[in-house]
C-alpha positions as CSV (number, residue, x, y, z in Angstrom):
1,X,71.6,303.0,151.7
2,X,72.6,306.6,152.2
3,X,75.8,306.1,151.3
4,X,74.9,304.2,147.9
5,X,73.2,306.9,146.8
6,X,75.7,309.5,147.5
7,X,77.9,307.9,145.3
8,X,75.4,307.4,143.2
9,X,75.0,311.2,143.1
10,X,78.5,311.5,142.9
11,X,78.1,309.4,139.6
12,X,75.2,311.7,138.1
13,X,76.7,314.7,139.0
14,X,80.3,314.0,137.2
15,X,78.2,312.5,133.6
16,X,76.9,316.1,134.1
17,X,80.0,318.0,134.6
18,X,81.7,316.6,132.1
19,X,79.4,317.5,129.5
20,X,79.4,321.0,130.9
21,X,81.1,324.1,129.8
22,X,84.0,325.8,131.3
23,X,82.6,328.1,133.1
24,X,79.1,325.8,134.5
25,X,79.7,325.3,138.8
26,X,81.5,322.6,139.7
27,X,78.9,320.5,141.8
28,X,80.9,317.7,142.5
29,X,83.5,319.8,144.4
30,X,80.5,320.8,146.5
31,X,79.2,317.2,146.6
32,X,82.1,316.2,148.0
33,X,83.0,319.4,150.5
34,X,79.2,318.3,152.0
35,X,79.9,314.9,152.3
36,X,83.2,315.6,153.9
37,X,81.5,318.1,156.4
38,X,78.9,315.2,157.2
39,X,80.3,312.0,156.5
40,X,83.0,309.7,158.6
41,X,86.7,310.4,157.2
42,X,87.3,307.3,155.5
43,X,83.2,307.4,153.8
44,X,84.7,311.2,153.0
45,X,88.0,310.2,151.4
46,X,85.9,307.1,148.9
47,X,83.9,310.3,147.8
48,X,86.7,312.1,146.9
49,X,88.3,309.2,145.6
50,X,85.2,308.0,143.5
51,X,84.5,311.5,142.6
52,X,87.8,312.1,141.3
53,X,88.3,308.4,139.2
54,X,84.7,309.4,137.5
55,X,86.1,312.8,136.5
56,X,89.1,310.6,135.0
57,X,87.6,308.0,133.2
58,X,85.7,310.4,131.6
59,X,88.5,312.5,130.4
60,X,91.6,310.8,130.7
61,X,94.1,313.4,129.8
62,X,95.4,313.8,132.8
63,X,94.2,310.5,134.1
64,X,95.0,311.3,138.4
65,X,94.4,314.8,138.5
66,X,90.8,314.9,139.5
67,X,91.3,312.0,141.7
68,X,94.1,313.7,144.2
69,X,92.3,316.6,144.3
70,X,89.0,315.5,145.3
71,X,90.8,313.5,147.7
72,X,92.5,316.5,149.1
73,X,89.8,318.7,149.6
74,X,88.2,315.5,151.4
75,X,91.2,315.0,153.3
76,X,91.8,318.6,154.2
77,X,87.9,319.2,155.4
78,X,87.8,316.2,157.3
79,X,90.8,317.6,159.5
80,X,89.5,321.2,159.5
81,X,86.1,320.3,160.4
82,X,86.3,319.1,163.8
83,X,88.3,322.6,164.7
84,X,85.3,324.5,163.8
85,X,81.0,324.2,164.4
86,X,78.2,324.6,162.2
87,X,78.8,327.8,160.4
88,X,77.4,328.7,157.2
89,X,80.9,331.0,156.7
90,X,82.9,327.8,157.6
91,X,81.2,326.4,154.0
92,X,82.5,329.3,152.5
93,X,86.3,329.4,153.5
94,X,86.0,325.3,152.7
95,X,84.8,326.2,149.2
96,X,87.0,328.8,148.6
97,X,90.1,326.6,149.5
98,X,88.8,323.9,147.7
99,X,88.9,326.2,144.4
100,X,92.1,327.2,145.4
101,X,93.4,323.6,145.7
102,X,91.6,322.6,142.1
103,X,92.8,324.8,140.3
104,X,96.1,325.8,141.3
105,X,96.7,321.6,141.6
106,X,95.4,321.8,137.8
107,X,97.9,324.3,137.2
108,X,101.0,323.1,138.7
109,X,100.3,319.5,137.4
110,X,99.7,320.2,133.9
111,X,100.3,323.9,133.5
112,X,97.1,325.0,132.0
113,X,94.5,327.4,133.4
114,X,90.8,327.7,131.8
115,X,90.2,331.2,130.4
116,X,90.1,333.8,133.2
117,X,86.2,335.2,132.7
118,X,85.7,331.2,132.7
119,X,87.1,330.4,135.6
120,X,85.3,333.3,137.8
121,X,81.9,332.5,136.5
122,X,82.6,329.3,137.6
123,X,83.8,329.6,141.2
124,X,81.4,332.6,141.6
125,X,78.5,329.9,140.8
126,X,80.0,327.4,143.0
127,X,80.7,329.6,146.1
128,X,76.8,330.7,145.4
129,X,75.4,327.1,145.3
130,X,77.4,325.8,148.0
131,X,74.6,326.7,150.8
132,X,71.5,325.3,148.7
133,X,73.3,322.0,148.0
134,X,74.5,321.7,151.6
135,X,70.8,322.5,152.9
136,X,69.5,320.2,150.1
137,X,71.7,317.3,151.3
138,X,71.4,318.0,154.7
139,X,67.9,317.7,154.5
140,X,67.6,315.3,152.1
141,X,69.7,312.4,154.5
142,X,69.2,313.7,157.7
143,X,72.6,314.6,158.6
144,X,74.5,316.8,161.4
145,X,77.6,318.3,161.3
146,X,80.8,315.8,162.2
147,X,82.9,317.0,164.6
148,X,85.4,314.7,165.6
């Protein structure tokens, strides 16, 4: 049942960024760091996945994109996470890197960037949220940190 509704979540949360401007946090990137942090790798990776194919079905332009980099950051978290412990500065460095993949990935793939002052607000607001959503679904399913 917890797993439904995390992608259910997952589901909610990408209707809502989609509709968002360019600069509004990206909270399915820290959906799916959280879930990677507390979920099994494979349950981690179908977030990513399913985060990524909702992304592209709703804007198709780069129909892919969204997917490989959720699944990325999924992928890449799930091997980091068992080199470190619970650490609220661990959540940090994985949301910074997960930026970093996003939107250089975004870049390389189809050579645009959003607008500079855009993209700041953006992963300033993210980077800021990413310790209330990861309380709020720790909480919220019981979880504990994986670390194997």
């Amino acid at each position: 049942m917890k797993r439904f509704l995390l992608i259910l979540i997952a589901y909610l949360l990408a209707m809502v960024q989609l509709g968002a401007r360019g600069w509004f946090p990206n909270l399915l990137l820290l959906l799916v760091i959280t879930a990677a942090v507390f979920e099994e790798r494979n349950f981690a990776l179908v977030v990513g996945f399913l985060a990524g194919l909702f992304i592209d079905a709703g804007n198709p332009q780069y129909l892919g994109l969204n997917m490989m980099v959720y699944l990325l950051v999924a992928y890449g978290i799930t091997l980091v996470r068992r080199l470190v412990y619970e650490r609220i500065v661990y959540l940090f460095i994985f949301g910074a890197l997960a930026l970093l993949i996003r939107y250089g990935l975004n870049f390389l793939l189809s050579h645009q960037l959003p607008v500079l002052w855009q993209m700041a607000v953006a992963s300033i607001a993210t980077l800021v949220l990413l310790v209330p959503v990861y309380r709020l679904v720790k909480s919220l399913f019981n979880y504990q940190w994986k670390v194997a």
